[in-house]
Structure formats: C-alpha cells, structure tokens
C-alpha positions as CSV (number, residue, x, y, z in Angstrom):
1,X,-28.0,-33.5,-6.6
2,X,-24.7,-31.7,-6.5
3,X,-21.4,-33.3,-5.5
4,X,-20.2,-33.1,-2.2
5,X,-18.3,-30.1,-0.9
6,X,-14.8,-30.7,0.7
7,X,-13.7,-28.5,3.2
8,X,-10.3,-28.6,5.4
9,X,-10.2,-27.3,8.9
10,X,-6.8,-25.8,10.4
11,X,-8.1,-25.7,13.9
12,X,-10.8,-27.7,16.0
13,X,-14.4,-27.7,15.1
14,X,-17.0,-27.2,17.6
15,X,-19.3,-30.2,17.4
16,X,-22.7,-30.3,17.9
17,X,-23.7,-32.0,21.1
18,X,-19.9,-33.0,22.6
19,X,-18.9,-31.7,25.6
20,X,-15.7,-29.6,24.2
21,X,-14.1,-29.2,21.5
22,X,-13.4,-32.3,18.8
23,X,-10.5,-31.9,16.3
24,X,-11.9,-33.8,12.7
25,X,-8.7,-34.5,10.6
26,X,-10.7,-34.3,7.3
27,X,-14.1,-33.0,7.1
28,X,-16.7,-32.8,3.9
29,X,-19.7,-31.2,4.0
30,X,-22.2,-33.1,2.2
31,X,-25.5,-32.3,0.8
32,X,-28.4,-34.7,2.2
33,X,-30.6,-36.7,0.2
34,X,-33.7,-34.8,1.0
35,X,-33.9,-31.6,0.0
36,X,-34.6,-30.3,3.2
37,X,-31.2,-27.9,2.9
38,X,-29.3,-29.6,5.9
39,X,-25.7,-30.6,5.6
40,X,-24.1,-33.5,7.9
41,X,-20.4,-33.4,8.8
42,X,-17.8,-36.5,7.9
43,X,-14.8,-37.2,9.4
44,X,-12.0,-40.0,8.6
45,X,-13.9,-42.4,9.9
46,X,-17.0,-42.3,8.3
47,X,-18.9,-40.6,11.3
48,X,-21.6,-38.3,10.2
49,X,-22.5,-35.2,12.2
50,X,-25.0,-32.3,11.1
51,X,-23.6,-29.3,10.2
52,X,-25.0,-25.5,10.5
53,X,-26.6,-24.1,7.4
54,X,-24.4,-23.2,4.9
55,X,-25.8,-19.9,4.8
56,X,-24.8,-19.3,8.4
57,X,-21.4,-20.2,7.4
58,X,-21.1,-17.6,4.4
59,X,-22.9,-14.9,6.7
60,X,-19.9,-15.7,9.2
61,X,-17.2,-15.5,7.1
62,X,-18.6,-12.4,5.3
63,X,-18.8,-10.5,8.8
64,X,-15.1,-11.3,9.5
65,X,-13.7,-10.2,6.0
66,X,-15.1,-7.2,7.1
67,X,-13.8,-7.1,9.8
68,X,-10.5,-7.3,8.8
69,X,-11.3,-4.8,6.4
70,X,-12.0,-2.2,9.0
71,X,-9.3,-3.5,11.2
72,X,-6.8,-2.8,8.5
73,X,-7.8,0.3,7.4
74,X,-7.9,1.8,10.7
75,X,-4.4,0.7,12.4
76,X,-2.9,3.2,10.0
77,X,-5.0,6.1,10.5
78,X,-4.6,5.6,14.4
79,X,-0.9,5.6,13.7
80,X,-0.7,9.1,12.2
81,X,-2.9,10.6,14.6
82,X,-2.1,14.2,14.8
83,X,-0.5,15.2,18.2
84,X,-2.4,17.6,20.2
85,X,-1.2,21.0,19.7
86,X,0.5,23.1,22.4
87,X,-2.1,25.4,23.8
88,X,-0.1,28.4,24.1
89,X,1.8,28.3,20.8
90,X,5.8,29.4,20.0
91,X,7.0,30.4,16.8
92,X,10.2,31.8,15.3
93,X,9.7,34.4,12.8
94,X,11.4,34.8,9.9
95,X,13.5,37.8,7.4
96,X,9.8,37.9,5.4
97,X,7.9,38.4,9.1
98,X,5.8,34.7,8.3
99,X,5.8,32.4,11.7
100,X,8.0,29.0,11.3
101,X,7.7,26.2,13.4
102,X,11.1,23.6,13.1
103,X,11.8,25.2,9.8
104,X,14.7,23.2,7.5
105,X,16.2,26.7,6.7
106,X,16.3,30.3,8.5
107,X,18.2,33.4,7.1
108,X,20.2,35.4,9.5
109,X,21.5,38.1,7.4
110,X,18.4,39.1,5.9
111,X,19.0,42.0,4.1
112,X,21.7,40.0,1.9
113,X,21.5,36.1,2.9
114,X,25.2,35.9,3.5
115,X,24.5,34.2,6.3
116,X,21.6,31.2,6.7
117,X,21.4,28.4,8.5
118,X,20.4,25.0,7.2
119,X,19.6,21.4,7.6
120,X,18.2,22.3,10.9
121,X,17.5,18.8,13.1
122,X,14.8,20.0,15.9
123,X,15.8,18.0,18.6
124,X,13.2,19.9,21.4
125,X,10.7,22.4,20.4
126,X,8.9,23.4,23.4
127,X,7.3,26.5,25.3
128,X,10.0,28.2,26.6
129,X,13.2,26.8,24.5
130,X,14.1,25.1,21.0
131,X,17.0,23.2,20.1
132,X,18.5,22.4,16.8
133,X,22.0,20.9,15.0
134,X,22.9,21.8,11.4
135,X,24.7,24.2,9.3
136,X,25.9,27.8,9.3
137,X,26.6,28.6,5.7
138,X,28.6,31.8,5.5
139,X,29.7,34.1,2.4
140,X,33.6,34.5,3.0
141,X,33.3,37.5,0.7
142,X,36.2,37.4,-0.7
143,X,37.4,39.3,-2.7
144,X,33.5,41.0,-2.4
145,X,30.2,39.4,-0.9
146,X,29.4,38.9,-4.8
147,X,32.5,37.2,-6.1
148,X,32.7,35.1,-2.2
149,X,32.1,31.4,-1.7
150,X,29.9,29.9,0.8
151,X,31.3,27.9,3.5
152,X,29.9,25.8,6.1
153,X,30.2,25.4,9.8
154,X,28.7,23.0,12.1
155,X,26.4,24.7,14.6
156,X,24.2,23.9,17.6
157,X,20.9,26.6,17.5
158,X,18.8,27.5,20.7
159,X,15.8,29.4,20.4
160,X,15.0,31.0,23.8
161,X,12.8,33.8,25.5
162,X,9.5,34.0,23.8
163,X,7.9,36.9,24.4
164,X,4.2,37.7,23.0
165,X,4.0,38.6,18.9
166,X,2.2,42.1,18.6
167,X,0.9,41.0,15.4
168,X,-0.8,37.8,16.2
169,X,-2.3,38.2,19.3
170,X,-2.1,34.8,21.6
171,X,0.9,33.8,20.1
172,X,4.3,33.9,21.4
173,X,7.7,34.1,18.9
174,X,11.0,33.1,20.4
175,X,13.2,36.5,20.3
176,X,16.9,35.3,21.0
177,X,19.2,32.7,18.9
178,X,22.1,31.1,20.2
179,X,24.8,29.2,17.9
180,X,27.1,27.6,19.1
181,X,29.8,26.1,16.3
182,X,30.9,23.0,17.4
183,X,34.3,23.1,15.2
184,X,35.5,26.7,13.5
185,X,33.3,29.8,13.4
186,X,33.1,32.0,10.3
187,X,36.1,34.9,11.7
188,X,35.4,37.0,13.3
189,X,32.8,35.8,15.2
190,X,33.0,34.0,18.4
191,X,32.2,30.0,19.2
192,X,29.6,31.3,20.6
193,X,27.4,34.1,19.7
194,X,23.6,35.1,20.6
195,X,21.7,37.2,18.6
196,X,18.3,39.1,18.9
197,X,15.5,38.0,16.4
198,X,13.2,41.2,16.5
199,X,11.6,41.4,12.9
C-alpha cells in the first residue's frame, strides 16, 4: 500500500457532516486499508474524517487551472478592445491626396516641403473639429530655400469645417487649418494664420 499523502490547507475545509465550516490545522489524506479507493481525513488530533475521492479533487483543481487560464488570457484582449468607430467619418487629407486620421507629420508647403508640421499630439479628434500641439518646422531659406536651415516653432493646429470628399463618397475631410505659434512665428507670418486645405 502506498504511503500517506500530506496535504496543507491555507483556508477552512468543508467537513463532511458539521454544521459550518471547521478549520484543520494539518490535514493528511490517507489511503484506507481496504482497497475500496476511499480516503479519510486527519487532523492534529488524531480525528479521522472521510474525504471525497481523489479523483474529484484532481477534476476540481483541473477545472480551475483552466479557468484561470481563460481568465488571464481574456483580461487583456478586453483591454485593447477596439473603440467603435465614428459613423460619419473625418479625415484630413494630405500633399499626396491619401486620408490621415491624427497623423504624426503633415506637409504644408507641398510643392517643396519648406514648411511641415511635426510631432503632432491629437488632443480632440472629433466630427466637426480637431486639435493638435507640436512643431512648425520652417526653411529660413537663407541665403536660398536649398542652402536654408530648418527651424522650429511651437504651434497649436485646429482642424475645422469638414465638408464632404468628392472622391470618397460618405466621407467628410476637414478643409481649413489653424496654427496658432505659441512663442515666435517663422516672419512674415502672423501668430496666427488659417489656411485652406483643398487638395
């Protein structure tokens, strides 16, 4: 016959036939003499008490490792569940006529690129506005555009007035920008400026 099994219990232990719940201090599981496959439960004291099948106990625990398993694996899907998207679109459209939506970068000038804006920060992008800090990086041009340096200026960007975009019917593009620089602006334009974006 096998040796007894020795099993510690955390939390309190359901007996068989008390009225609540008893707390054993040490527990074994031990194997009967008979080989009828019943186990009896010992505590401290000596006092025996028959245990469920160990089977039972193995299908128990299997059924909660798997739960756990599932539990884990889906707390991070629901997590990065996808937002529902806004049913009437807005997009801003770009020097290359492709729809962005909160892009990092957007060329003003676009038949040179002497003037972008980048390390947009969308702080609202809804239906009828957007709104955006970052950087306007502007060729000084001097002597020439080709021989000029880049310099940047710290800008708020609005996106405003969508209208809908011939192209791509149901869809609406944003068709005015606003910067405002919040310290110098590239001379000669003014603190604050709006242009039309009509690609």
């Amino acid at each position: 016959m096998p040796g007894p099994r020795t099993v510690v219990l955390d939390g309190p232990l359901r007996v068989r036939g008390s009225p609540g719940w008893a707390k054993l201090e040490m527990v074994a599981v031990v194997p009967t003499a008979e080989p009828t496959g019943e186990e009896w439960l010992v505590d401290a004291s000596g006092e025996r008490r028959r245990a469920r099948p160990a089977r039972q106990w193995r299908r128990r625990a299997g059924l909660l490792c798997a739960a756990a398993a599932l539990a884990a694996v889906a707390a991070p899907a629901a997590a990065q569940a996808p937002r529902p998207q806004d049913p009437y679109p807005v997009v801003v459209v770009d020097c290359a006529s492709a729809a962005q939506v909160r892009p990092e970068e957007f060329i003003l000038a676009c038949g040179d690129g002497n003037n972008r804006l980048v390390g947009l920060d969308w702080d609202t992008w809804g239906a009828s506005t957007a709104t955006a800090t970052g950087t306007d990086m502007v060729n000084d041009c001097r002597p020439y555009c080709a021989a000029g340096r880049f310099r940047p200026y710290p800008v708020t960007v609005t996106l405003s007035e969508p209208l809908a975009w011939p192209a791509h019917p149901g869809v609406q593009r944003f068709t005015k920008i606003r910067l405002l620089y919040t310290d110098t602006a590239p001379a000669p334009v003014h603190k604050d400026v709006t242009y039309k974006l009509v690609y």
